[in-house]
N, C-alpha and C positions, 0 to 999 in steps of 0.2 A: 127371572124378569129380564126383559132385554135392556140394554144398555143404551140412555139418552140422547147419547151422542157419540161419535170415534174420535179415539185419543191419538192415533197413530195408523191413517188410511190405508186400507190394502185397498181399496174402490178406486179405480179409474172413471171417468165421467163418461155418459153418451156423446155429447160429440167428438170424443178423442175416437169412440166406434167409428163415427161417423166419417170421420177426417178418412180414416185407414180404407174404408170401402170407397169411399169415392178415388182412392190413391193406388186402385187397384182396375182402372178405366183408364185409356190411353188416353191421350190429349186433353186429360179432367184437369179444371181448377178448383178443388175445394173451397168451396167461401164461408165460411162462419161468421154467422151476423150475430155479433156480439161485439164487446170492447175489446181494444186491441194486444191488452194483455192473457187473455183467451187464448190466441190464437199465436203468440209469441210462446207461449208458457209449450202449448201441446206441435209445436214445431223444434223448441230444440230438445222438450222428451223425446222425439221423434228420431231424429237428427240423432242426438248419442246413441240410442240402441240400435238404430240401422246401422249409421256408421255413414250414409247416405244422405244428400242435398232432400229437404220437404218441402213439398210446392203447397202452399196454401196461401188464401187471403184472408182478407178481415174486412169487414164493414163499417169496423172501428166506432162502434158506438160511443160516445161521447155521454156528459152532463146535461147538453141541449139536447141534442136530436132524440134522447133518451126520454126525454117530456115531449117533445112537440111532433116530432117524427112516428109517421105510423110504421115506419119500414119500407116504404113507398122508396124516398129519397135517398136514403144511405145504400139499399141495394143497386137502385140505379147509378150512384155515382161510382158503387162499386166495380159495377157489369162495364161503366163508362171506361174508367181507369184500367180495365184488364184489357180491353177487346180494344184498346190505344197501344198496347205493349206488343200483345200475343192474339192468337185467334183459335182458343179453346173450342171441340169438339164440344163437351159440356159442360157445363158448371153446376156443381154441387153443392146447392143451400140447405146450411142447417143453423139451424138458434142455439141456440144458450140458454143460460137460467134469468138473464136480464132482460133478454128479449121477449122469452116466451111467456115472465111475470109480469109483461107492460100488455102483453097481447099481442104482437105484429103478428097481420098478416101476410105470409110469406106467400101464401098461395096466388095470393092477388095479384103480390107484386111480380111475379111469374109469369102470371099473365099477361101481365103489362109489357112484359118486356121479352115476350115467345116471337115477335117478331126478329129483334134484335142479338135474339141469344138463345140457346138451347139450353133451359135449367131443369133440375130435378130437384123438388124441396124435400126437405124432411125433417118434423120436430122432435127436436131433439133436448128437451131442457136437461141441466145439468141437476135438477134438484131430486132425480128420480131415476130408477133404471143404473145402466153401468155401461163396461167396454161392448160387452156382449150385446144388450140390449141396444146399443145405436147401431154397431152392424147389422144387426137383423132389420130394424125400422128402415134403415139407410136402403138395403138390397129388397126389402119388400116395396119401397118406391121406384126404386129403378125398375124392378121387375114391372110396377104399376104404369108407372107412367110412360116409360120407353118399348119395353114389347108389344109385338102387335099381333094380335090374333090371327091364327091362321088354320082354314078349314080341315086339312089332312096333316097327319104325323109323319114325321121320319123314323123309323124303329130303330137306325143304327144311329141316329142323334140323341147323344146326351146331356143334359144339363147337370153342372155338380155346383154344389150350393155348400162351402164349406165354412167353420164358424172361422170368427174372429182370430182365436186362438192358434190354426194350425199355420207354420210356417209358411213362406217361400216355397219352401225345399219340401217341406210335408205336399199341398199343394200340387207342386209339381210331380211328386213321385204317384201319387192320389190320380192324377191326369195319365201318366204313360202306364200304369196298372189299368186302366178301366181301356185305353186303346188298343191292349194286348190280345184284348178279348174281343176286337174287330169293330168298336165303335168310335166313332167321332166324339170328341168330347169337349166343354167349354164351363169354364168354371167362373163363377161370378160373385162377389169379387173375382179376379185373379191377379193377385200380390206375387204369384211366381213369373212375372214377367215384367213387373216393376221395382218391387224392394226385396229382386232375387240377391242380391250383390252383384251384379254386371261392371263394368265398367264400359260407361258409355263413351260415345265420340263426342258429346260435351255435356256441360251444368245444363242443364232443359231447367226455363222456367216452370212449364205443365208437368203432370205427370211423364215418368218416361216411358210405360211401358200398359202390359195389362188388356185386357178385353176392350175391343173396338166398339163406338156406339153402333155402327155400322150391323157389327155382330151381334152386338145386345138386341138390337130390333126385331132380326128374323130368327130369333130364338124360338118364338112362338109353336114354331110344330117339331121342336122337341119329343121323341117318343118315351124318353123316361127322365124323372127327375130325381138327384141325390142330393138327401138334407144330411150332413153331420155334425150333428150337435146338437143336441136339445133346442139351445136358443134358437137355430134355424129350422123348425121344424114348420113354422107357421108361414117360414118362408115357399119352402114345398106346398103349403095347401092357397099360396096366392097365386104361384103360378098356373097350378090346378084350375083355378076360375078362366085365368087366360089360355087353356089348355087341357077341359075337360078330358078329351082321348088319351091324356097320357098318363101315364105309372109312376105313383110315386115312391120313393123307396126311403125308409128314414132309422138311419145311425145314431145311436146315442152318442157312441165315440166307435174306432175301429184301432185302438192298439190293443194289444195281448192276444191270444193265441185265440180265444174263443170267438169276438169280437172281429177280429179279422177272418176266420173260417167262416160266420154269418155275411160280411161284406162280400166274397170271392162265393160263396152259395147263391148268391143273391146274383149276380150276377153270368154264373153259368147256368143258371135256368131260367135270367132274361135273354140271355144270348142263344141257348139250348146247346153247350157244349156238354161236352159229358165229362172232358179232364180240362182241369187249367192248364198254363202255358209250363213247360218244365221249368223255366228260372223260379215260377211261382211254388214250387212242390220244390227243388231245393232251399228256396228259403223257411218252408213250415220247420224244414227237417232241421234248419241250422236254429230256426229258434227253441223247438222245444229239447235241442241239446243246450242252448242257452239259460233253458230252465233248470235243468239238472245242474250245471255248473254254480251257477247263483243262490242255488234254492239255502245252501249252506249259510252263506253271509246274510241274504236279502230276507230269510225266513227267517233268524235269531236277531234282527233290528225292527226297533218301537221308532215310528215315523208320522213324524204330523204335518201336513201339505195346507199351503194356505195360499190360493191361485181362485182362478176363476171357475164357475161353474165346472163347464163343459169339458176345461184340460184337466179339474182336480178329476173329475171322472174316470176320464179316457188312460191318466196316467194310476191311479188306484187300481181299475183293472190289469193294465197289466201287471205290477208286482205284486195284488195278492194272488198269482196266479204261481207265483215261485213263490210264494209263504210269506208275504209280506205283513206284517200287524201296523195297520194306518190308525192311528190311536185319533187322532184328530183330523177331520175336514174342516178346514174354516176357509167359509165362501167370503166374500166382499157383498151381495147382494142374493136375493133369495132367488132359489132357483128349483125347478120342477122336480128334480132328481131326487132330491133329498136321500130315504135311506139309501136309496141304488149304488147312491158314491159308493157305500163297502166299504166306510170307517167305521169305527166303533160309535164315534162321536162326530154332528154335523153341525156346525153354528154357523152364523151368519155373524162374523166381527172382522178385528181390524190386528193391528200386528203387537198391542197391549195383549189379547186374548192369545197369541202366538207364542209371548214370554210369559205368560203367565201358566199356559201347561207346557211348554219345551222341556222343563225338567224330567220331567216322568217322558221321554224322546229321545232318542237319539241323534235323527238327525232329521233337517228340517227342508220341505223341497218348497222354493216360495220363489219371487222376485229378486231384485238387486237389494230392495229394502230390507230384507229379509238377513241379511248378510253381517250389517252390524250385531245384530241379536245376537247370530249364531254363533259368533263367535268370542262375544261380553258370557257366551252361560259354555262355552266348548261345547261346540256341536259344531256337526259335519252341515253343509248346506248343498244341496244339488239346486241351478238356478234355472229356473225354467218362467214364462211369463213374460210380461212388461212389469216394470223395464227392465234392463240387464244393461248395465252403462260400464261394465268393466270389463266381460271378454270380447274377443273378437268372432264373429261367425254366427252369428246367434239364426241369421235366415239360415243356417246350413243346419240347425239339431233337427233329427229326424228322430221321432216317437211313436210313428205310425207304422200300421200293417205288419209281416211277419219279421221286414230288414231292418223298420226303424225300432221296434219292440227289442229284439237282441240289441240296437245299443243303448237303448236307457238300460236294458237290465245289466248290462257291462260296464255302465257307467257309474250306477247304483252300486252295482254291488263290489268295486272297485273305488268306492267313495266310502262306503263301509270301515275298509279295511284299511285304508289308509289315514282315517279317523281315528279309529281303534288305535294305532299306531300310535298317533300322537297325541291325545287326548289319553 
């Protein structure tokens, strides 16, 4: 029987999704029309795990306007107060659980004020859904509302559509892998131009970086489109409507050898080459020596992962591929995948259900949260996810494709041992 209620959340909310996609549009103001400890709360989550300045606002719903206010007013004084400061490209509306329980409509007020400002809504209540699920909603508006259809394709134009989950640095390596193979590429979000780690030439109150609207517009005759991640899969078949002529192509995850050999297939018999680039063919070769190196440590450890959908996935494939035993997947929120993840065991809980099978584990791959547990019961912890507020680099882990697959299994299976050690 499932469990009433969470004792101890591993769930992030939709528009903390939400905040992050719009934070990956150059000149974006995120606005969250909600109260103002909303949007305080999921700014300096933010803030600590970048390590980086969060540009967001609030609408700061209140006690009054919460009764009397259709959503009409607080947006506008919102839209008012920002485009007095700064002069946003876009701005990104999304609700909360208080707004979208009274009903505001945000669409209207959009309307209202498309003269004045360029917005993109999207609802987003906090009572339903997760991280994964308000980026998807988030980029399937944008996709909706800002591109514009267009009669003829471009075949070396590509669109990449990648989930919540994958880094900066993932992201980005994601982008000069697919241009290797001679095409134009543009990723939306794209967080590897915003909350890469840069160091800019000042605090920017808007977004600092990221996909232009400019860009997002004439996306339209895109000749293929890439979904990775389950949650984003429905994001591919919206662009589809706006862009019947073109190919969609959809990833569940692309780390581990198998996974990645489908993504780089997929792509040299859209391109019609016959070999990939050589830096490409030395990396297969340096991972599956990666696999033999690891299989020793990574194949003799009992590991229970408790992340999001689409990264428990993508990281389960790769190290049951070096003989990994994933005894538990525990999701935050249900997700399509189900058995595919490749644990033994798939539940949908919180980080009670984490300590309560760690025993029979050894070591536990989760969040920052994740961390006190692991080490009240001695277990090893590899930190992977939101949040991560203690190391440094976190936009720099790379888990993807054949480079970033050899270093989690190096990181893995050098976390093992060094467990073992001291434990």
């Amino acid at each position: 029987m499932a469990k009433p209620l969470q004792i101890n959340p591993l769930k992030l909310s939709q528009p903390m999704g939400a905040l992050l996609a719009f934070l990956g549009i150059k000149n974006c103001m995120p606005l969250m029309h909600g109260a103002q400890g909303c949007a305080s709360f999921s700014k300096v989550f933010f803030t600590r795990h970048f390590n980086d300045p969060i540009s967001v606002q609030t609408t700061a719903v209140n006690d009054i306007t919460a009764v009397v206010d259709g959503g009409d007013y607080s947006i506008g004084e919102a839209i008012k107060n920002i485009t007095a400061k700064v002069t946003p490209d876009l701005v990104g509306l999304f609700t909360t659980g208080l707004t979208e329980t009274k009903g505001d409509d945000i669409k209207g007020a959009s309307l209202l004020l498309k003269e004045k400002q360029r917005i993109v809504y999207v609802h987003t209540p906090d009572f339903e859904g997760g991280l994964e699920s308000g980026w998807q909603k988030s980029t399937t508006n944008i996709i909706d509302q800002l591109i514009v259809p267009q009669k003829e394709i471009n075949s070396k134009k590509l669109l990449l559509l990648p989930n919540v989950n994958l880094t900066p640095i993932e992201v980005e390596k994601i982008k000069e892998t697919i241009a290797l193979f001679g095409l134009e590429v543009f990723a939306l979000p794209d967080l590897s131009e915003s909350l890469d780690g840069h160091l800019g030439e000042k605090q920017g109150a808007l977004s600092s970086g990221g996909i232009e609207v400019s860009t997002i517009e004439a996306l339209g005759d895109c000749g293929a489109v890439f979904t990775i991640g389950r949650s984003m899969e429905s994001c591919g078949l919206k662009f589809l409507e706006k862009q019947p002529k073109a190919q969609h192509f959809h990833f569940d995850g692309i780390s581990g050898l198998i996974d990645s050999d489908s993504f780089y297939g997929t792509l040299l018999k859209y391109t019609e080459m016959k070999t990939p680039p050589p830096s490409i063919v030395r990396w297969r070769k340096r991972l599956q020596d990666a696999l033999l190196d690891t299989h020793f440590l990574i194949g003799s450890s009992t590991i229970i992962i408790a992340d999001e959908g689409d990264k428990t996935y993508s990281i389960t494939r790769a190290i049951n591929e070096a003989g990994a035993n994933v005894k538990y997947a525990i999701l935050p929120t249900r997700n399509e995948l189900g058995e595919k993840i490749g644990s033994e065991h798939t539940l949908i809980g919180d980080f009670e259900d984490v300590e309560t099978h760690l025993e029979e584990c050894e070591i536990l791959i989760s969040n920052f949260h994740g961390e006190r547990i692991a080490h009240k019961h001695h277990k090893g912890i590899m930190l992977r996810g939101f949040p991560n507020f203690e190391a440094v680099g976190n936009t720099m882990k790379n888990d993807v494709l054949y480079e970033g697959s050899c270093y989690l299994l190096f990181e893995l299976a050098n976390l093992i041992r060094e467990s073992r050690e001291v434990h």
